[in-house]
C-alpha positions, -999 to +999 in steps of 0.1 A: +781+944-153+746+924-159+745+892-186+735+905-219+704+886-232+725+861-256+754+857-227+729+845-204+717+821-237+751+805-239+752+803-200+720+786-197+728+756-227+759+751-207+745+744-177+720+723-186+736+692-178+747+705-148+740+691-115+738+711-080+765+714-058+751+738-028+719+730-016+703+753+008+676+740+032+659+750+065+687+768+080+688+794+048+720+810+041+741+802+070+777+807+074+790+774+059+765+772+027+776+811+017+816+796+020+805+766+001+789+788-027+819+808-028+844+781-032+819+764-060+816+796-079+854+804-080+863+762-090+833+763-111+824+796-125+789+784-133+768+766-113+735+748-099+718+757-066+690+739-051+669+753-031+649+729-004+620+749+005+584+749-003+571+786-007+580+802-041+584+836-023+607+829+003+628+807-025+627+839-048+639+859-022+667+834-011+679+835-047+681+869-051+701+872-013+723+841-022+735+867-054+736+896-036+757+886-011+783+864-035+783+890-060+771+863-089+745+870-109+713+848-117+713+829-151+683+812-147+656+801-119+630+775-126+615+757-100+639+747-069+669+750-090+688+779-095+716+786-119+744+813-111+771+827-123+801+844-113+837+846-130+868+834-112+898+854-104+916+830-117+899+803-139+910+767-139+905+750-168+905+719-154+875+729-128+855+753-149+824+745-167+833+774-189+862+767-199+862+727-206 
């Protein structure tokens, strides 16, 4: 089910002050960054991805594969950093930036 407009409102103040755990580079979306973007997303619920190339297209595009294939949706994109969300199956509190 897609973020309504004022979900996606809360999401984006929460994650403000968020700093990126996955960073995807050269090699794209290989094996091990899609695992660590899994495990981040079910500790974390919500987080920051930062994306270490140059052309705006090919990051766009990036983005919108990293969600497909993880099954998170996009909060918000604004220049190399990428927020996503994705809720856990089970949420813990003491590793969620939901939940805190």
């Amino acid at each position: 089910m897609p973020l309504t407009a004022d979900r996606k409102k809360a999401l984006r103040s929460l994650g403000h002050n968020l700093k990126p755990v996955v960073t995807v580079a050269g090699n794209g979306l290989s094996e091990g960054v899609m695992e660590e973007l899994n495990r981040a997303l079910e500790d974390h619920e919500l987080i920051k991805v930062k994306l270490m190339i140059a052309d705006r297209e090919v990051r766009h595009q990036i983005v919108g594969e990293l969600c497909e294939k993880s099954s998170s949706e996009l909060v918000q994109e604004i220049g190399k950093i990428a927020l996503i969300y994705r809720a856990a199956q089970k949420p813990d509190i003491k590793k969620s930036n939901l939940l805190r």
